[in-house]
C-alpha positions in Angstrom: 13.1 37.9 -2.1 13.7 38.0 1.8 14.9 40.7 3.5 18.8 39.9 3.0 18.2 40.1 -0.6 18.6 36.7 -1.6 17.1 34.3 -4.0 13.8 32.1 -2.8 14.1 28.6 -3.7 10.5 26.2 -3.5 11.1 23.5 -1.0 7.9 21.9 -0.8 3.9 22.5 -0.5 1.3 23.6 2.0 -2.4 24.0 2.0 -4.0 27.4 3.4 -5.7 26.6 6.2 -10.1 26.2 5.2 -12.0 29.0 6.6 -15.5 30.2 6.2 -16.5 33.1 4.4 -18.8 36.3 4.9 -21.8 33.8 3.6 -20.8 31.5 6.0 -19.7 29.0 3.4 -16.7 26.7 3.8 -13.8 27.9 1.9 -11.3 24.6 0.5 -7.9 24.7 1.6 -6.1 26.6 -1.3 -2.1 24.2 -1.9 0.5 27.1 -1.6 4.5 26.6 -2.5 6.9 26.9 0.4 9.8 28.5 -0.2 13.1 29.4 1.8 15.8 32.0 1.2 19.2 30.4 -0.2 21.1 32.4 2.0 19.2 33.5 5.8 16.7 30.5 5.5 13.6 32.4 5.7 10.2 30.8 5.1 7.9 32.4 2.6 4.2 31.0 1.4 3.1 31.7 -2.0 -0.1 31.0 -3.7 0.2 29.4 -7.0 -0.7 30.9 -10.4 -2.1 29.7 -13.5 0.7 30.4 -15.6 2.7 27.9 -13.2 3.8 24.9 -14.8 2.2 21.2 -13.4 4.8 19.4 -13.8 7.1 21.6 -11.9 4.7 22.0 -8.9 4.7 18.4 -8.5 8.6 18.1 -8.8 8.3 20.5 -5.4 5.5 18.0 -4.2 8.3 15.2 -4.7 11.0 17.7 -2.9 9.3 18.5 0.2 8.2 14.5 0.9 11.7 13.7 0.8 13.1 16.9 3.0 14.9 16.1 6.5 12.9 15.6 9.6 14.8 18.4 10.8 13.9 21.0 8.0 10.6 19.5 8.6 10.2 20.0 12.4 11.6 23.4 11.9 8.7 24.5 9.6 6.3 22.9 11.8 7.5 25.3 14.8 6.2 28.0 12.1 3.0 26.5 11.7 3.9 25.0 8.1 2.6 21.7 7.5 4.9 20.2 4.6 2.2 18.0 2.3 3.0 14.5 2.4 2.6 11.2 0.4 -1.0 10.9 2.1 -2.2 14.3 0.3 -1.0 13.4 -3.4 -4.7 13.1 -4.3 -5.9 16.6 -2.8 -2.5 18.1 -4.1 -3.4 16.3 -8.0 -7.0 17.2 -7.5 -6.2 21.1 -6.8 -3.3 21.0 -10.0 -4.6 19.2 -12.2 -8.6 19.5 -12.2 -10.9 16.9 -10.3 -10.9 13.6 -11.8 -14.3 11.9 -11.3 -13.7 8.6 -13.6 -16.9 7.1 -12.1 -18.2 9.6 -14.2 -18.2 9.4 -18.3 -16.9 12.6 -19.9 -17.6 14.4 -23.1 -15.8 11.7 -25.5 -17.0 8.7 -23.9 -20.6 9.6 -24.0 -20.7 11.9 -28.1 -20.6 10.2 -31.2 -18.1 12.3 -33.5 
């Protein structure tokens, strides 16, 4: 909720910014869910949890490619960078799992 009390609605998807930790090891870019108060507008960033459904995230994904240029530039001026087309794989990589298919898996290389 924002501060006028109002419901949050997801608008699109982000990625945290990569950092480096206390080991000095690069930290990945973690894909957050923007979302954006039905009533005063305000901008929230949330992390996403396990329990949240794929299918759902990626109808946000969908969303926020198709939101205005306007909406778009206004997040910007807050530092937001709405995920685009051009990020599907990182965004399907970091919901659904990496997906190495150069690699055989489990079934292709086990006789059952």
């Amino acid at each position: 909720m924002s501060s006028c009390n109002s419901g949050m609605r997801p608008i699109g998807l982000t990625i945290k910014i990569p950092r480096i930790d206390k080991w000095g090891m690069e930290v990945k870019g973690e894909i957050m869910i923007i979302h954006e108060c039905i009533s005063c507008g305000k901008i929230s960033i949330n992390r996403i949890l396990s329990q949240d459904d794929e299918k759902e995230i990626m109808k946000v994904f969908r969303y926020g490619i198709k939101l205005d240029d306007e909406k778009k530039k206004k997040l910007k001026n807050q530092n937001v960078k709405v995920l685009e087309e051009n990020d599907r794989e990182e965004v399907e990589k970091q919901i659904f799992g990496l997906k190495d298919t150069s690699k055989p898996n489990f079934f292709q290389t086990t006789k059952l």
